[in-house]
Backbone as a ProteinNet text record, in pm:
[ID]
protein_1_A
[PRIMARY]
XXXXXXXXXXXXXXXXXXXXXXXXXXXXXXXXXXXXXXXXXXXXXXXXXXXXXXXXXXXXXXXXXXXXXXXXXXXXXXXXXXXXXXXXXXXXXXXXXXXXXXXXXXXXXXXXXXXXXXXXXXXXXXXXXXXXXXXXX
[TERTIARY]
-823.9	-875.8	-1013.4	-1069.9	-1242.3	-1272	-1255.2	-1328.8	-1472.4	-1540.7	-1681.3	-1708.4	-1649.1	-1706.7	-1572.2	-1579.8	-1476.7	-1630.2	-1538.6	-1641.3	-1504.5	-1489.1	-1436.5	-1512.7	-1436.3	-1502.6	-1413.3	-1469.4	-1390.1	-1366.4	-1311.1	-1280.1	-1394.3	-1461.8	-1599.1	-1663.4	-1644.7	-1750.7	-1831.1	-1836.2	-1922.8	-1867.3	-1978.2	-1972.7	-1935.9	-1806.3	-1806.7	-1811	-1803.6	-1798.7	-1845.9	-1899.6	-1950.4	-1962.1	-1860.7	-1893.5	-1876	-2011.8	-2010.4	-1935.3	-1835.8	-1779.6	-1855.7	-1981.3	-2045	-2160.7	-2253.3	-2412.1	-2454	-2368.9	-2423.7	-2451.3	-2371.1	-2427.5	-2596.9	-2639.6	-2804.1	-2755.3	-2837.3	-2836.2	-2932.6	-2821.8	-2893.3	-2934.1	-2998.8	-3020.3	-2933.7	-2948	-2891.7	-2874.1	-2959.8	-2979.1	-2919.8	-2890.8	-2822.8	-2695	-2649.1	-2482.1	-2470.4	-2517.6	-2473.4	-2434.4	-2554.2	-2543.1	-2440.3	-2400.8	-2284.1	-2154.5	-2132.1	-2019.9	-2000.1	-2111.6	-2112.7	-2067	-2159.1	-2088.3	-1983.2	-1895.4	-1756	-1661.4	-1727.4	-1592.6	-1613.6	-1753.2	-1749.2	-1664.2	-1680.2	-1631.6	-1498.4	-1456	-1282.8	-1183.9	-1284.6	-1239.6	-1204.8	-1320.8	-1295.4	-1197.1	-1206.5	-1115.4	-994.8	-949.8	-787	-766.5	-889.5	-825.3	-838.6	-916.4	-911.1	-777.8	-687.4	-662	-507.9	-409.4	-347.6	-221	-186.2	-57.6	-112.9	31.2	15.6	15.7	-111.8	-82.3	-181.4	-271.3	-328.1	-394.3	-371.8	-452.8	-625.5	-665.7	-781.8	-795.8	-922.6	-988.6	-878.8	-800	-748.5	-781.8	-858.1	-942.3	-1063.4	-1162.7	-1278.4	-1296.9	-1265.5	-1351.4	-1449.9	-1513.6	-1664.9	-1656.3	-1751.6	-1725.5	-1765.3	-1807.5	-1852	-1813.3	-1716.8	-1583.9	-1488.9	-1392.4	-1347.3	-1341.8	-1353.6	-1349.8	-1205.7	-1097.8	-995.3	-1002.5	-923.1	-925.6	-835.2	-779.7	-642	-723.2	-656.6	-656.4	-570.9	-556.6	-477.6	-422.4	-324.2	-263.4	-372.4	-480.6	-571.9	-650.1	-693.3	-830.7	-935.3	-920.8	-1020.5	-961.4	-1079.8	-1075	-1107	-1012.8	-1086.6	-1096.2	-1225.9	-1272.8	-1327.3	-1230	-1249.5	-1282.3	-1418.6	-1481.1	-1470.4	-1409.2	-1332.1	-1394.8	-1349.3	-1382.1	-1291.9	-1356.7	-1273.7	-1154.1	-1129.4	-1001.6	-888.3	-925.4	-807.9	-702.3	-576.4	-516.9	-460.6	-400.7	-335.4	-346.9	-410.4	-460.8	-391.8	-263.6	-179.5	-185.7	-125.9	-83.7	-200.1	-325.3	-449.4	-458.4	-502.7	-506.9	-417.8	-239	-172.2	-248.5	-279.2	-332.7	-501.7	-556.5	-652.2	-655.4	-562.5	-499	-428	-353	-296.4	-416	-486.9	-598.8	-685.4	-775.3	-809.5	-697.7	-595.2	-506.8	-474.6	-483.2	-446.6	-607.4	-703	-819.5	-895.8	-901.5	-1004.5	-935.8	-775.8	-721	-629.1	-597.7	-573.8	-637.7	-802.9	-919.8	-921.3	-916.1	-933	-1044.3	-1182.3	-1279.1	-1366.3	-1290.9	-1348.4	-1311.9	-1423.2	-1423.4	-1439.8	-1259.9	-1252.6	-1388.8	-1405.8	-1440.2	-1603	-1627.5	-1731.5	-1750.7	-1905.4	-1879	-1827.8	-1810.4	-1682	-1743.7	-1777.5	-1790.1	-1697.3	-1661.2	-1548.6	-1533.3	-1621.6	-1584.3	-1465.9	-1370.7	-1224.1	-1201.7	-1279.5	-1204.2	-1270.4	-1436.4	-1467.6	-1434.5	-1379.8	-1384.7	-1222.2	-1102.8	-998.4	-984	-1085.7	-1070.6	-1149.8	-1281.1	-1295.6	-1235.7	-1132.1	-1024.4	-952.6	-938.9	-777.2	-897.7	-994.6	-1060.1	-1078.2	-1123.5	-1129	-1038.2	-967.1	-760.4	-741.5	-756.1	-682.5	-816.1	-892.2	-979.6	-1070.5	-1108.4	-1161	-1338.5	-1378.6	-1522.6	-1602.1
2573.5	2470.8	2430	2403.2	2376.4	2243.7	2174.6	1997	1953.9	1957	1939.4	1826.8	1737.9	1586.7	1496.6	1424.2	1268.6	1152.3	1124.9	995.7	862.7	774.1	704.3	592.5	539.9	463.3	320.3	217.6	121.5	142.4	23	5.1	5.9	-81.1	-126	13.2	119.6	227.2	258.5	161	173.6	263.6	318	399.8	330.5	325.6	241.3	358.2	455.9	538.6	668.8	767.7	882.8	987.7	1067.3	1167.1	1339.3	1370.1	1544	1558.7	1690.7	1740.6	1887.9	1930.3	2027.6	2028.5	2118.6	2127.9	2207.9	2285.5	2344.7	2305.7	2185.8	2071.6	2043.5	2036.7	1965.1	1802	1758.7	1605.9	1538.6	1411.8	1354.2	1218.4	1165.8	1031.9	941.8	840.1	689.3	689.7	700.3	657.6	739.5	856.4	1011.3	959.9	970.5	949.1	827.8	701.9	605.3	625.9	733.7	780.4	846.9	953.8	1061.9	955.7	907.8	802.8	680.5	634.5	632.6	637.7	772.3	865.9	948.4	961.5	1006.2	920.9	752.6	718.4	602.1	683.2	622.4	760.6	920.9	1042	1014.9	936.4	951.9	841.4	764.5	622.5	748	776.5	805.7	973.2	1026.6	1103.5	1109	945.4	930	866.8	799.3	796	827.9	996.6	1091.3	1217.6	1210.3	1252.2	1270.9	1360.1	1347.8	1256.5	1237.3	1191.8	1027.2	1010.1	837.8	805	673	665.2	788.1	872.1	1002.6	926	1010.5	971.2	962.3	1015	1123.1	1203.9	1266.4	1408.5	1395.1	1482	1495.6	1591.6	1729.2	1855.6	1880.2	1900.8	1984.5	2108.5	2195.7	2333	2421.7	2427.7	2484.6	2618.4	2701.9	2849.7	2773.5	2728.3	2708.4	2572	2529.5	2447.4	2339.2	2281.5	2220.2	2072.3	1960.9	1874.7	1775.8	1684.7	1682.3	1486.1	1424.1	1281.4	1223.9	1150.8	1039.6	903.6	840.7	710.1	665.6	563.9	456.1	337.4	279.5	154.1	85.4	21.8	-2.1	-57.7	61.8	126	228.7	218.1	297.9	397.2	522.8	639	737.8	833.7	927.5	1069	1118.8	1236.5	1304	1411.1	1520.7	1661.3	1698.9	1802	1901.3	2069.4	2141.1	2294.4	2387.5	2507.5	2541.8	2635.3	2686.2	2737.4	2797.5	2875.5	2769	2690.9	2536.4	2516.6	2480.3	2472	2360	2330.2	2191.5	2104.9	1980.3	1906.5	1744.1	1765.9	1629.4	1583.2	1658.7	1628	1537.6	1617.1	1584.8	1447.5	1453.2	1299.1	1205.3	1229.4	1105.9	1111.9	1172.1	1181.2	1061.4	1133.8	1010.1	923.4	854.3	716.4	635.1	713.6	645.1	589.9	680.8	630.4	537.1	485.1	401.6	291.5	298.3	181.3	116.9	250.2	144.5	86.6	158.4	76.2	40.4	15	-39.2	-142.8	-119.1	-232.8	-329.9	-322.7	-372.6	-474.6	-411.1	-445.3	-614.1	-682.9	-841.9	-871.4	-822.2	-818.4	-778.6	-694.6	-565.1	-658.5	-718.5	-732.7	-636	-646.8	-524.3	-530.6	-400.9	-345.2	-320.2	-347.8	-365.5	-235.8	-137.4	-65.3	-97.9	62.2	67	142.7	-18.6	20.9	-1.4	124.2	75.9	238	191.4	314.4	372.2	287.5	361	466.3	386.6	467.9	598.4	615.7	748.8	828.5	770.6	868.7	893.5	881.8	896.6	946.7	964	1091.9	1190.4	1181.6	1334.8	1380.1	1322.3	1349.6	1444.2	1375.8	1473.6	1574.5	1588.2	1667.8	1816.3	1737.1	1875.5	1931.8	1818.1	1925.3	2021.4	1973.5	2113.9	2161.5	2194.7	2321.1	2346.8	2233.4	2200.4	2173.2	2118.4	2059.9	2203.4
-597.6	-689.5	-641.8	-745.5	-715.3	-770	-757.2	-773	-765.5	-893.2	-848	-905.2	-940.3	-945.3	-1026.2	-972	-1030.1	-1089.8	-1182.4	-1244.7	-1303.2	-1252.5	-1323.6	-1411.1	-1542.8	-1612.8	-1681.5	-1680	-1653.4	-1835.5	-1860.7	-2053.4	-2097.3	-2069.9	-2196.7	-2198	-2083.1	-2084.4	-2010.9	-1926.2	-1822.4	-1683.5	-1622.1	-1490.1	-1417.1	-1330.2	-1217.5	-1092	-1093.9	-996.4	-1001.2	-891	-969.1	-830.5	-831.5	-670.3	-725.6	-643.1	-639.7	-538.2	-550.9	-418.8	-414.6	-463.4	-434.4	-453	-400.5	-403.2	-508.5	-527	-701.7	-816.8	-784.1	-946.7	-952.4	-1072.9	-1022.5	-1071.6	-991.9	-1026	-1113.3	-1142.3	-1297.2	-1218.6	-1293.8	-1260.3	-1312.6	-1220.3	-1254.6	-1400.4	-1454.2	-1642.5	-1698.4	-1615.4	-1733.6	-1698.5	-1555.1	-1576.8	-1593.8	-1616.9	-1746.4	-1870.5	-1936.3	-2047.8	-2073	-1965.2	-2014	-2021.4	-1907.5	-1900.1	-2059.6	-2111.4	-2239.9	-2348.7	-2350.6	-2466.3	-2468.2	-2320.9	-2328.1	-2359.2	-2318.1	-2365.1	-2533.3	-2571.8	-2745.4	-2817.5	-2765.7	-2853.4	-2807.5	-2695.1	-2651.5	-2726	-2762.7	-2861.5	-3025.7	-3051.2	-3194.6	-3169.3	-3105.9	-3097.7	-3095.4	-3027.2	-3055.8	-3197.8	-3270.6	-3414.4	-3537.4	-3479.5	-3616.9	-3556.2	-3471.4	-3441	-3583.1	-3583.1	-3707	-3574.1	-3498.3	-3463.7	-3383.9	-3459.5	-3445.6	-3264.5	-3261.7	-3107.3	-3009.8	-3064	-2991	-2864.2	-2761.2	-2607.3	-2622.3	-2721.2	-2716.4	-2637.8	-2604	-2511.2	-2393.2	-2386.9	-2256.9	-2152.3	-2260	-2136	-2253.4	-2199.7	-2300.8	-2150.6	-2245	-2180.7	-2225.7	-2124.2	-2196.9	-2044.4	-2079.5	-2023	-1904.6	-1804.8	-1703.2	-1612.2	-1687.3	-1593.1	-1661.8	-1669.7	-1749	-1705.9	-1830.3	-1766.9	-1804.4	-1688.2	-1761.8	-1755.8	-1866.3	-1843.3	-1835	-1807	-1747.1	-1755	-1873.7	-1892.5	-1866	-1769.9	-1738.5	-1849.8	-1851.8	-1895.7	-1950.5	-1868.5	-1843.4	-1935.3	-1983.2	-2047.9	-1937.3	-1818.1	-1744.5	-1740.2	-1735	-1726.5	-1595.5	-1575.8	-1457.2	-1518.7	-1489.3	-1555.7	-1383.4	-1431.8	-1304.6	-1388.8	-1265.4	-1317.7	-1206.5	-1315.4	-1217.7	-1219.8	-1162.6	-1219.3	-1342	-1395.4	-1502.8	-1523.5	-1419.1	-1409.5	-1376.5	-1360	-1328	-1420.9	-1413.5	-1544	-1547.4	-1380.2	-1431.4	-1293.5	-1332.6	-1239.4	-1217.1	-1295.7	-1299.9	-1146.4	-1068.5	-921.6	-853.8	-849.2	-833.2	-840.9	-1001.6	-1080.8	-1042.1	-1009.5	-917.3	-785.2	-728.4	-616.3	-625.7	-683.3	-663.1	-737.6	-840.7	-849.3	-754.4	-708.3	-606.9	-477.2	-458.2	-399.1	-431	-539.2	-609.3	-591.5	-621.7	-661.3	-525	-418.1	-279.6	-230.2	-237.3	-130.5	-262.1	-378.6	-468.7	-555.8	-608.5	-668.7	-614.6	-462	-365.3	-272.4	-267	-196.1	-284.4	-204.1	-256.7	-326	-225.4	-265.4	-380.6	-444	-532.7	-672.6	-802.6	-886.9	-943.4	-1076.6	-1155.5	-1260	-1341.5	-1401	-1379	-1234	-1172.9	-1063.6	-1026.9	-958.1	-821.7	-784	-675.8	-534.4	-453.8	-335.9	-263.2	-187.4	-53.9	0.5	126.6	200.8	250.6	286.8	291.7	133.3	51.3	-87.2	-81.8	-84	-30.1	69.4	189.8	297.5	261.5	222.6	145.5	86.6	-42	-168	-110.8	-0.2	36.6	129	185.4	319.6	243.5	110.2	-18.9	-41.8	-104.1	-143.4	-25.8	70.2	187.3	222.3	230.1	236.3	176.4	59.5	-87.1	-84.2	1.2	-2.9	-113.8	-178.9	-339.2	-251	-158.3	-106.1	-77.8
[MASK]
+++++++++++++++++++++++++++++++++++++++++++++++++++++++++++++++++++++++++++++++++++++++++++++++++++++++++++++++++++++++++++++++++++++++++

């Protein structure tokens, strides 16, 4: 499995978080991954209600030839969008995996006002601890 970036996004839409786990990505600026974070979750709004079945999640994978990207919305409203290689098929395990992470050092963390970005170094050095494990960094 190949993991090349997590982005989570709170309800309103906004970026609260944003990590490469590789050097092959090129990097965007501040203003672009606002933007993408955005507009994934205005197409993930209207996607669950042109969808034909009552209740639709929206976007749950978009794949495009050069990696797929998959989303897990929470209870919530926030979103985690993990960006993978292509050949990936199923990344549920994963996704409990770094919820459960988030939920222990970021929705736990006393300190940490929700829907606000997400500093906490236990929470990074944690998801790239899981990340280097499963051989994904």
């Amino acid at each position: 499995m190949m993991i090349y970036s997590l982005y989570i996004i709170n309800k309103a839409g906004g970026l609260v978080y944003q990590k490469d786990f590789t050097q092959q990505l090129e990097k965007l600026s501040s203003n672009e991954y606002l933007v993408l974070a955005g507009t994934f979750h205005g197409v993930h709004a209207i996607t669950s209600k042109i969808s034909p079945l009552h209740n639709s999640s929206g976007i749950e994978m978009l794949e495009a030839e050069n990696f797929k990207l998959y989303c897990n919305q929470t209870l919530t409203g926030t979103k985690f969008l993990l960006i993978t290689a292509p050949q990936q098929n199923n990344v549920d395990a994963y996704m409990k995996k770094i919820y459960d992470t988030y939920s222990d050092f970021v929705m736990k963390n006393p300190f940490h006002t929700p829907e606000m970005p997400i500093r906490s170094d236990q929470f990074d050095q944690s998801l790239l601890k899981f990340i280097n494990v499963t051989g994904t960094a």
